[in-house]
VOGU-3710 file (C-alpha; in Angstrom, 3 decimals, decimal comma):
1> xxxxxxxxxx> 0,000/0,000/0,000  1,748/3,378/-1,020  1,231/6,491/1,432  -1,589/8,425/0,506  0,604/11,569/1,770  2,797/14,001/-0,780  4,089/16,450/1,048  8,043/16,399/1,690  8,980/16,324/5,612  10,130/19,412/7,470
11> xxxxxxxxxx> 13,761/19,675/7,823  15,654/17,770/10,088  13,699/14,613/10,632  15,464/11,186/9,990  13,559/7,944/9,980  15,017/5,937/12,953  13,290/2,377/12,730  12,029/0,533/16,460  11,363/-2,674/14,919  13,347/-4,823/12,947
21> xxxxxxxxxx> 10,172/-6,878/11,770  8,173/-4,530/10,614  7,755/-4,219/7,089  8,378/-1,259/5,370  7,668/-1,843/2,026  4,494/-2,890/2,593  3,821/-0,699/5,048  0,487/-1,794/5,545  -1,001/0,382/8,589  -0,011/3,268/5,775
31> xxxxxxxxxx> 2,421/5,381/7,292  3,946/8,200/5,311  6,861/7,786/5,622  7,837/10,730/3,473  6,409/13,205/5,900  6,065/11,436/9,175  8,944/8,954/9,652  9,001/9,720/13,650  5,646/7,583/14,123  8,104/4,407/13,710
41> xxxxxxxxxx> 10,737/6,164/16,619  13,189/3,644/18,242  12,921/4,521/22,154  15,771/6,584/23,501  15,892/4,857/26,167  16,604/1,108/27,474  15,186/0,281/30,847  14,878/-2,028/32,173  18,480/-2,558/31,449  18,049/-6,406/31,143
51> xxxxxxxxxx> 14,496/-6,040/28,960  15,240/-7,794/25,580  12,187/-6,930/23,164  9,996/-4,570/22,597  7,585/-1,843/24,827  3,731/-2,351/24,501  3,269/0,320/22,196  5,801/-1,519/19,765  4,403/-4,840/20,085  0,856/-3,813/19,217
61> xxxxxxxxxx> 2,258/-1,807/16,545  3,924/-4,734/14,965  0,958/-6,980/15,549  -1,526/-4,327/13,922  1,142/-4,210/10,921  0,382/-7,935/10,983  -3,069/-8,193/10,497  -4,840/-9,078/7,281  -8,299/-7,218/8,088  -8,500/-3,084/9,042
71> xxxxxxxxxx> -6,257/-2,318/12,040  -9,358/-1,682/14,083  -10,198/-2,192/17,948  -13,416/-4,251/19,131  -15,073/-1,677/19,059  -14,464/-0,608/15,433  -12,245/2,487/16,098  -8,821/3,095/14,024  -5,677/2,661/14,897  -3,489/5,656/15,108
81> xxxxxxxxxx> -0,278/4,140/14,254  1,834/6,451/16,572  4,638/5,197/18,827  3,567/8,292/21,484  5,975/7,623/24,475  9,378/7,080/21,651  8,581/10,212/20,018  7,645/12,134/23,248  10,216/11,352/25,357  12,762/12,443/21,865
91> xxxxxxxxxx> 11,680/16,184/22,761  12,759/16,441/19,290  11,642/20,178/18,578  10,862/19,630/14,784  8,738/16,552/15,217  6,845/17,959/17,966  6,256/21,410/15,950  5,164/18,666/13,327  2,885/16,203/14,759  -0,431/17,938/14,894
101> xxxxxxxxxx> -0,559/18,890/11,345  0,798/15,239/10,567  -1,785/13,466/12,699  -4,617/15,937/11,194  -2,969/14,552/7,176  -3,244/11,119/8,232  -6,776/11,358/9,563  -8,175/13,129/6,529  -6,664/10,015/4,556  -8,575/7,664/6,616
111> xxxxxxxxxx> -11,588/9,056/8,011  -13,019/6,792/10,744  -15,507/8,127/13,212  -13,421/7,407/16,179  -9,723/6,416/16,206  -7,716/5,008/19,108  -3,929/4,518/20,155  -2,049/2,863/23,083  0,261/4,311/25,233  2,798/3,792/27,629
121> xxxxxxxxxx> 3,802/6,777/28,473  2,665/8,708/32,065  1,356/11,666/31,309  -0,156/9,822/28,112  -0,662/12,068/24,469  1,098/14,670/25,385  0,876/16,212/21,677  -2,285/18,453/20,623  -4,438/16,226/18,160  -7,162/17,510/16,142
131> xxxxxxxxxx> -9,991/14,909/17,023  -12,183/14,578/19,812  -13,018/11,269/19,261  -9,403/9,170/20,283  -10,096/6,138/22,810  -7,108/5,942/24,463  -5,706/2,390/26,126  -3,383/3,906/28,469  -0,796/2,469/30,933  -1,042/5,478/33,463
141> xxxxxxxxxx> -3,922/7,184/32,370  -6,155/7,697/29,309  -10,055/5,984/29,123  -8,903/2,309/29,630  -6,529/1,104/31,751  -4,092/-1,517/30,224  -0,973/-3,516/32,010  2,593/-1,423/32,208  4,345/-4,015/30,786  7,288/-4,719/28,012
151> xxxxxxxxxx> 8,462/-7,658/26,433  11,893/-9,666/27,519  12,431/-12,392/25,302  15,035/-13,403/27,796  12,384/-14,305/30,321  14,748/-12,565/33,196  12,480/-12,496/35,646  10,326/-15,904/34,958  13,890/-17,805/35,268  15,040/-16,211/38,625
161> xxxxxxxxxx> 15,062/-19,419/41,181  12,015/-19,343/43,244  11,564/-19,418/47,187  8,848/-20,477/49,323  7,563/-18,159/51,762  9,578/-19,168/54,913  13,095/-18,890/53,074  12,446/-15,440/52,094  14,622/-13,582/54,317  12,518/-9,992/53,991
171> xxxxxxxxxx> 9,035/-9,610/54,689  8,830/-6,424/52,494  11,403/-4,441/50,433  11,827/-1,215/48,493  14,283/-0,275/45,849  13,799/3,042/44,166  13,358/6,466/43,582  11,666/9,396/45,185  9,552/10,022/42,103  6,107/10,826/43,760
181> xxxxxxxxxx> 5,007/12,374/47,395  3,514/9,022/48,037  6,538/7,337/47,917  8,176/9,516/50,412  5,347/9,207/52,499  5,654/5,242/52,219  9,358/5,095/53,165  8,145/7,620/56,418  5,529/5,824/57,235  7,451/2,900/57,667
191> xxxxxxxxxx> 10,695/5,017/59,428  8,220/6,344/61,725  6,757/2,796/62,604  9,820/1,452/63,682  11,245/4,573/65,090  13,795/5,048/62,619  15,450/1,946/62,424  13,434/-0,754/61,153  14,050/-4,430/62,121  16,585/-6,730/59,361
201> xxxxxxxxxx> 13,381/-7,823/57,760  12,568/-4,618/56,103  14,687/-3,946/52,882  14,762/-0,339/52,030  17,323/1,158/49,749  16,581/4,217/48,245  18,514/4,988/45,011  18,282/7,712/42,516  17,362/5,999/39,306  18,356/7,267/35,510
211> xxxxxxxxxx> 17,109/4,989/32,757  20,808/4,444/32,531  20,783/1,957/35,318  24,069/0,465/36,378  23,717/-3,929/35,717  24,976/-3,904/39,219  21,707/-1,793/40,827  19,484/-3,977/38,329  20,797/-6,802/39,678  20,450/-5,675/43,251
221> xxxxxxxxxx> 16,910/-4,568/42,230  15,944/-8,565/40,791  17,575/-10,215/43,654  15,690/-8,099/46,065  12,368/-8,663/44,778  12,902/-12,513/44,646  13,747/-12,685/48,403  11,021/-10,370/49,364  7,364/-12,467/50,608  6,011/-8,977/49,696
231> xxxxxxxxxx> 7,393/-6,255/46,979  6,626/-2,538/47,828  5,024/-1,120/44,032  4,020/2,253/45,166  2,818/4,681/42,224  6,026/6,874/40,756  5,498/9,550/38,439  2,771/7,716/36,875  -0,392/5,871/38,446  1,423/2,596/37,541
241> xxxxxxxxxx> 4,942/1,257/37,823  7,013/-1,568/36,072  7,679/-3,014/39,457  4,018/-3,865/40,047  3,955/-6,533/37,353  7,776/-7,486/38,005  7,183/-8,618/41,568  4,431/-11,289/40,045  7,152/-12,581/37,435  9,694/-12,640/40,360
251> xxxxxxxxxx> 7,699/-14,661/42,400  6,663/-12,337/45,086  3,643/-10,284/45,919  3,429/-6,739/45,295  2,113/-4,232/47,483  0,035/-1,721/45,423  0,231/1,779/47,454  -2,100/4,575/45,824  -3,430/8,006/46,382  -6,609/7,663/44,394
261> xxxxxxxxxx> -9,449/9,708/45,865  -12,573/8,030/47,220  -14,781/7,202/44,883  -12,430/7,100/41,920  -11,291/3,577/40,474  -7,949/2,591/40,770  -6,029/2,754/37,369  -5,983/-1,255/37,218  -6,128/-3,130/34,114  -8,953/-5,739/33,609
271> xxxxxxxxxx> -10,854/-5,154/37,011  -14,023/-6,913/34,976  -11,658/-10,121/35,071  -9,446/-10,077/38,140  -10,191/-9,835/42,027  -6,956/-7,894/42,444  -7,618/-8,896/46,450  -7,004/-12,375/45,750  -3,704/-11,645/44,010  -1,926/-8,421/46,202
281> xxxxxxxxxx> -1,694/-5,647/48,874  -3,560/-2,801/47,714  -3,428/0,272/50,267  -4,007/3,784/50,340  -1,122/6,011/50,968  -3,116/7,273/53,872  -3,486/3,506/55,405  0,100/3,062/55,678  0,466/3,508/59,262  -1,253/-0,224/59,041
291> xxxxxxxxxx> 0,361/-1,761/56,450  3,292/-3,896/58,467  0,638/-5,350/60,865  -1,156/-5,854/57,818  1,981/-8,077/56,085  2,864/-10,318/59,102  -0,671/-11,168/59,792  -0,603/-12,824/56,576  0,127/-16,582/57,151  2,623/-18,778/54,723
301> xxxxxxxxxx> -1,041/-20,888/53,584  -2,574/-17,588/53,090  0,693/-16,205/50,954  1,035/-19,445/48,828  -2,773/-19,196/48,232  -1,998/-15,379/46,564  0,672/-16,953/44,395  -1,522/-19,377/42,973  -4,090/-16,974/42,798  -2,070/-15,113/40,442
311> xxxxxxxxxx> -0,760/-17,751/38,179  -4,565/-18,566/37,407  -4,429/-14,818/35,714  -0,948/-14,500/35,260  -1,245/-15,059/30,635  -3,453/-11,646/31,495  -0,529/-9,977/32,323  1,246/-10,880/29,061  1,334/-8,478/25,490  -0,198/-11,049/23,364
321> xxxxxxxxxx> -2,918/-10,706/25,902  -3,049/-7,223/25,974  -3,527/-6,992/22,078  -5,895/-9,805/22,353  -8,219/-7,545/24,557  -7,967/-4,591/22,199  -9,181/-6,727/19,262  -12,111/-8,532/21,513  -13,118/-6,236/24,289  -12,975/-6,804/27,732
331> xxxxxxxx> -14,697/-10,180/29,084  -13,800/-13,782/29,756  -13,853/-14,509/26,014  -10,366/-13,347/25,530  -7,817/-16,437/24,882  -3,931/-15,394/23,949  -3,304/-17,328/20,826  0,032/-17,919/21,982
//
């Protein structure tokens, strides 16, 4: 299919590919490459720094490139084939001067009554776009809430040795940055509990994190979470973190700590499908005076039972099943195909 777009590109973009397996020739989703060859960004950054594949906007971008029938959601809105977070977090002043006017091209050449896109990224589209109809299946915000996961083709995580709950030498552990208030409030709550010093089985180590993370702080970071009954995933910058979905693939629990107000759902994905009670801690950043009562009342049976809990879900959490649930809609009908 050639680009329905004739207009030369602005000066000073370069076409920079993310995706080795997507085929340009083709180029079936129809990007024009002549004017916007920033929609198919490679990410500036790597991070994890032992992640082998590609983020969830890439990976439904290559599957959409894939299909054989419209790249269209269940609920028959267009794909905007974007990578948002690669080109946003570029800051490159010429394609951001550019987007708008590119997006508006591209939806003139295929009109659809409502479009939509995924994104990773926290803040979510961050660039002006000139429709009011774009459903957006966002990690940390947007209209539907969808798993902050990548892809690792190393399996990293999945191949750590596991431990049962009485060999786990910490009850709860915290690597990270001070990226959010309720963090900081987290790591005081907890200070303040044990009057400053907490006892051996409380791992905190506060660290401040680049995406240029040193292997040795990565490795620190996996080890940690795999000796830890409980994993402390508080919200960072964004209402999600990596380390929520980590902890599960490490073999531990996570403890989800939020600020959402009353009254507002928390920005989980699939809440239809999953009783996220069964499977974690969730706690309000408010609650946290509570919260290590809260972890050593939990008995070994009870711990075990969470664990298996979660690996009745766990394909849920996967990017095949993520893509799976744009195509179908939410429900128990949705079966990865992998």
């Amino acid at each position: 299919m050639s680009s329905s777009f004739t207009a030369p590109p602005p000066p000073g973009l370069t076409w920079s590919p993310a995706m080795e397996t997507y085929d340009v020739s083709s180029n079936p989703l129809d990007i024009p490459w002549s004017t916007c060859p920033h929609w198919y960004k490679s990410q500036k950054y790597h991070y994890p720094p032992f992640k082998q594949g590609l983020y969830l906007e890439e990976y439904v971008f290559r599957e959409m490139s894939r299909r054989e029938k419209p790249a269209v959601d269940h609920a028959g809105r267009r794909y905007l084939p974007l990578l948002w977070t690669n080109y946003q977090v570029d800051h490159d002043p010429v394609v951001t001067a550019y987007t708008p006017s590119a997006l508006k091209a591209y939806m003139e050449a295929h009109p659809a009554p409502h479009y939509f896109a995924v994104v990773q990224h926290d803040d979510g589209i961050t660039a002006p776009y000139p429709h009011p109809h774009i459903h957006v299946y966002g990690a940390c915000t947007g209209d539907t809430p969808i798993p902050l996961i990548y892809e690792d083709r190393t399996r990293t995580l999945l191949r750590q040795p596991r431990l049962r709950a009485s060999d786990k030498p910490w009850l709860c552990s915290f690597v990270g940055s001070m990226t959010h208030e309720v963090r900081r409030r987290m790591f005081d709550a907890i200070m303040t509990y044990y009057g400053g010093t907490p006892p051996k089985d409380i791992y905190m180590n506060l660290k401040h994190w680049t995406p240029a993370v040193p292997s040795a702080s990565a490795e620190e970071f996996v080890e940690t979470m795999r000796r830890s009954k409980f994993v402390l995933a508080p919200r960072g910058y964004g209402r999600q973190s990596f380390r929520f979905y980590e902890a599960f693939q490490a073999g531990s629990v996570p403890v989800y700590v939020h600020d959402t107000p009353t009254g507002t759902p928390l920005w989980l994905p699939y809440q239809e499908e999953i009783d996220y009670a069964k499977i974690c801690i969730i706690i309000h950043v408010d609650e946290m005076p509570t919260l290590i009562p809260r972890l050593r009342a939990v008995t070994d049976q009870e711990y075990e039972g969470m664990l298996e809990a979660y690996a009745r879900v766990e394909h849920k959490f996967t990017l095949d099943y993520l893509y799976q649930y744009i195509l179908a809609g939410p429900g128990p009908g949705v079966v990865s195909s992998k």
